[in-house]
VOZATI-589702 format. One line per field, with one value per residue (C-alpha): residue number from 0; x, y, z. Coordinates in Angstrom, 1 decimal, padded with zeros to 4 digits. Layout:
nr	[NUM:...]
px	[X:...]
py	[Y:...]
pz	[Z:...]
end
This chain:
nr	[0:1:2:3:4:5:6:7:8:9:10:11:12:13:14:15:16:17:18:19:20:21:22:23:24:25:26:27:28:29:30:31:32:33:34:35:36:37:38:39:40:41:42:43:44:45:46:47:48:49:50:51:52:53:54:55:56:57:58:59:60:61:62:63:64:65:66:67:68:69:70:71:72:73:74:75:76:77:78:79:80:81:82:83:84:85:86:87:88:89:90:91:92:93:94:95:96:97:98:99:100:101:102:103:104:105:106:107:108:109:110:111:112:113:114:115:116:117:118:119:120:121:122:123:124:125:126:127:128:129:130:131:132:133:134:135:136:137:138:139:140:141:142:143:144:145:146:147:148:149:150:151:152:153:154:155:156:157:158:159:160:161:162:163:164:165:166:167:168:169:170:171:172:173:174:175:176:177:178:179:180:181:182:183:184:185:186:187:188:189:190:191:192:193:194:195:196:197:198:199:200:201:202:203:204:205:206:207:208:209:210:211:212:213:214:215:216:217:218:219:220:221:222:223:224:225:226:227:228:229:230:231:232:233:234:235:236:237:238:239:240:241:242]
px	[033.6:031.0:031.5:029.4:030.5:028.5:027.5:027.3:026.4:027.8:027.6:026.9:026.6:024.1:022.6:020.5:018.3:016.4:012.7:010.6:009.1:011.1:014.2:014.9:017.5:018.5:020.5:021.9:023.4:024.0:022.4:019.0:018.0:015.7:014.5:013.6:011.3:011.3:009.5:008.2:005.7:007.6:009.2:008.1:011.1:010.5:011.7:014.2:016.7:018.0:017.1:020.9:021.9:019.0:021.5:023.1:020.1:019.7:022.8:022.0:018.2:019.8:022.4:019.7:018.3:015.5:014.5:011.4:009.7:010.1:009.9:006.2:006.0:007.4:005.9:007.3:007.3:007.0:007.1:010.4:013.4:016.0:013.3:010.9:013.6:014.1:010.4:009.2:012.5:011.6:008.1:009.1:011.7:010.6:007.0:006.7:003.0:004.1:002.4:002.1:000.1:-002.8:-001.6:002.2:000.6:001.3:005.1:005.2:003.4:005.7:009.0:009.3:010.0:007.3:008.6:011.3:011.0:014.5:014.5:018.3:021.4:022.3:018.6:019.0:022.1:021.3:017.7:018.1:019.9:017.7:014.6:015.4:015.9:014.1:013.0:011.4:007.5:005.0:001.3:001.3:-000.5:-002.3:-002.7:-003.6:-005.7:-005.6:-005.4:-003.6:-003.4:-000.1:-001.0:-003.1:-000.4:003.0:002.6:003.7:001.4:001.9:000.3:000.8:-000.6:-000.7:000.6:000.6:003.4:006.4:004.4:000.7:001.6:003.5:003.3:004.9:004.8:004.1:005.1:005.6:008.1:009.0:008.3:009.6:008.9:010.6:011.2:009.0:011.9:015.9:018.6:021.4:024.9:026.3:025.5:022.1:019.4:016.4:016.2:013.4:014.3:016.0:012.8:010.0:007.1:005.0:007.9:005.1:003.0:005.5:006.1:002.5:002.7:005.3:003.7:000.6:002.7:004.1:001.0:-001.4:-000.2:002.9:002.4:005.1:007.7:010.8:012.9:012.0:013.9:013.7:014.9:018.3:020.8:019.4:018.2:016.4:015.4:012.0:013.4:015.3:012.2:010.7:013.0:013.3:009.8:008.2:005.5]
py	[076.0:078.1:079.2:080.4:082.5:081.0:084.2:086.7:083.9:085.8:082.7:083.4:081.5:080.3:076.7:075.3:072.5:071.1:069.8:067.7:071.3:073.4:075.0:076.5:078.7:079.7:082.9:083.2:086.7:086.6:083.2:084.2:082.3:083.7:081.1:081.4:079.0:079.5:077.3:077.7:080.0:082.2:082.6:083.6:084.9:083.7:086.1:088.8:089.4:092.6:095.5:096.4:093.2:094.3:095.0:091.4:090.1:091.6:090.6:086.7:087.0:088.6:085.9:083.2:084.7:086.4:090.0:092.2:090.3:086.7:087.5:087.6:087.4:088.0:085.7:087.1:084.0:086.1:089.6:089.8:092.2:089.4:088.0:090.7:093.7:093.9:093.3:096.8:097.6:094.7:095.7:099.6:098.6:095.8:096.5:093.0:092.4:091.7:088.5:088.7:086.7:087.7:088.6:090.1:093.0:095.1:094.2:094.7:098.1:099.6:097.7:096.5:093.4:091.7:090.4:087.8:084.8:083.0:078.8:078.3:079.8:081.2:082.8:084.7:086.3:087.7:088.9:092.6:092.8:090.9:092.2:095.4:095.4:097.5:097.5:100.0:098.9:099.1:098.0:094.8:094.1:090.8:089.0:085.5:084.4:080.4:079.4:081.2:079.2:080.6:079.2:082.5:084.9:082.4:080.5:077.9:075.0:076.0:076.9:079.3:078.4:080.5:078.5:080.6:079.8:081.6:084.8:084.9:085.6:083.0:081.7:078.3:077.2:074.0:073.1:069.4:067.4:070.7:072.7:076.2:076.8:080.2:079.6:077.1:075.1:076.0:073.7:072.6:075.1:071.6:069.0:068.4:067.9:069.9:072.3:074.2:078.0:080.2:082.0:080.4:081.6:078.1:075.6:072.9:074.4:074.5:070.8:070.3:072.7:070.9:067.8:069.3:070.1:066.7:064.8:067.5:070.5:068.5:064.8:064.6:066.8:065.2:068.4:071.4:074.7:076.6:079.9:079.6:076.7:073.7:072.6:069.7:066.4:064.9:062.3:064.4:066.2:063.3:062.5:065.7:066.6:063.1:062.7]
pz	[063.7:065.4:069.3:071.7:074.6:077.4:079.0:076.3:073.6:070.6:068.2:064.2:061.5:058.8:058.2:055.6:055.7:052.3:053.1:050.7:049.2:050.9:052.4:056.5:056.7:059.8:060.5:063.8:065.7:069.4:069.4:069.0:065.6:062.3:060.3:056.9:055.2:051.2:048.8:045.2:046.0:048.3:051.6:055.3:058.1:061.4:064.1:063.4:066.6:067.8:066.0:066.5:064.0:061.2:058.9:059.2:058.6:055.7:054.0:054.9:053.7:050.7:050.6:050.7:047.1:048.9:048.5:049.2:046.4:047.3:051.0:051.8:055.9:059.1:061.8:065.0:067.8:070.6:071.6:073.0:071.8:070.6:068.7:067.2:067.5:064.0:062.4:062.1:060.2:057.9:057.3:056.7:054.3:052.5:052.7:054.0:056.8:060.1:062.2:065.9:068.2:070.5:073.7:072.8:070.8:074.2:073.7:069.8:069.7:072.8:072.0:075.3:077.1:079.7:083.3:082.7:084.8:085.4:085.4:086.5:087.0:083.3:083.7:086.6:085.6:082.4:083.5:084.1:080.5:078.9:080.8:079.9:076.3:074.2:070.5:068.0:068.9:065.7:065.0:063.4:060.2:061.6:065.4:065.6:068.2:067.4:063.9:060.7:057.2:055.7:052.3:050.9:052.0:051.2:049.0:051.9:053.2:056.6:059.2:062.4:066.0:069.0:072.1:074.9:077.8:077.2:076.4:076.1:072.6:071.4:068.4:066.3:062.7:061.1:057.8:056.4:059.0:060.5:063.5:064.0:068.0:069.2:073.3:073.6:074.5:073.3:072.0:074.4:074.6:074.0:072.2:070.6:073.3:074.0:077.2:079.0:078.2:080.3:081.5:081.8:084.7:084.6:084.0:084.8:082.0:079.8:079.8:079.0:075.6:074.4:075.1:073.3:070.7:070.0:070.1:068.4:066.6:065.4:065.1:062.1:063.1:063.2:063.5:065.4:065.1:068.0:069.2:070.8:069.6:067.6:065.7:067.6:066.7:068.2:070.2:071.9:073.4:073.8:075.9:077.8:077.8:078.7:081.3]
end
């Protein structure tokens, strides 16, 4: 059993989920989640966390039978310290490319955090911590400005997309039934719902990306991994997200 702390949500602990193709892995410290999507041709990690839990990290990607080798990717969702903290560690050690999106390149090359806008209660009382995180800030070996076939570099028929919302950088993968989101949207603290994220600047916005995502950048996804809690099935952002 696996529990959160509402406040300080220190929650760990590893999942796997088998795909027609492929595996998701998700590694979770202080509830901010790293996927890892292997297949036969390799594997791609999809955000990092803290820079402080880089050694954790590690040890699960490790765990997971993946080393330098097999690993050939880090797609960073968005700029932010819980989720691209750790990526320039990953790249110097393991030689691995780094992928940021257009847009959060400000953020990845300085290590720190953009204006955090609070949606609710949780939000608000976390923001100057979380606002003021920092990182160790690097170039990143490729920005996407739309588009990126993952297929050349992975091995992995997948593909990145830029959705700006969250960050003018953000970024999702798709790959078969799957969608790999970053703050788009967050998992519920309880139970299995989706949940606008706890910052957010254009929650009306928001609601439209996701609906964009749904009906064209992920018609097939039936599972999205997102973030912060989940995973999530469609339905329930359907449900949460509908017009």
């Amino acid at each position: 059993i696996v529990t959160c702390g509402l406040l300080s949500f220190a929650c760990a602990g590893p999942s796997r989920f088998a795909r027609a193709g492929f595996e998701v892995h998700t590694f979770t410290h202080e509830s901010t989640n790293a996927h890892l999507v292997v297949g036969e041709g390799g594997a791609v990690l999809f955000d990092t966390g803290y820079l402080r839990n880089v050694e954790q990290l590690e040890a699960d990607l490790k765990a997971a039978g993946v080393d330098g080798g097999k690993l050939k990717a880090v797609v960073v969702s968005h700029g932010h310290a819980d989720h691209a903290g750790a990526a320039a560690t990953l790249h110097e050690r393991w030689k691995v490319p780094v992928i940021v999106g257009e847009g959060d390149q400000g953020m990845y090359t300085s290590g720190k955090n953009e204006p955090l806008c609070p949606t609710g209660f949780i939000g608000n009382l976390r923001k100057s911590g979380d606002e003021s995180a920092t990182y160790t800030g690097a170039t990143p070996d490729t920005l996407v400005a739309d588009t990126l076939d993952l297929k050349p570099l992975t091995g992995l028929d997948a593909t990145v997309t830029r959705v700006p919302g969250h960050t003018m950088g953000s970024l999702i993968i798709t790959i078969g039934d799957v969608a790999l989101v970053g703050d788009l949207f967050r998992g519920g603290i309880v139970g299995s719902g989706a949940e606008t994220h706890f910052y957010q600047c254009d929650v009306e916005q928001n609601r439209r990306d996701v609906r964009r995502v749904l009906k064209d950048l992920a018609p097939k996804a039936t599972l999205f991994f997102v973030g912060h809690f989940g995973p999530v099935a469609r339905e329930a952002v359907e449900a949460h997200f509908r017009e």
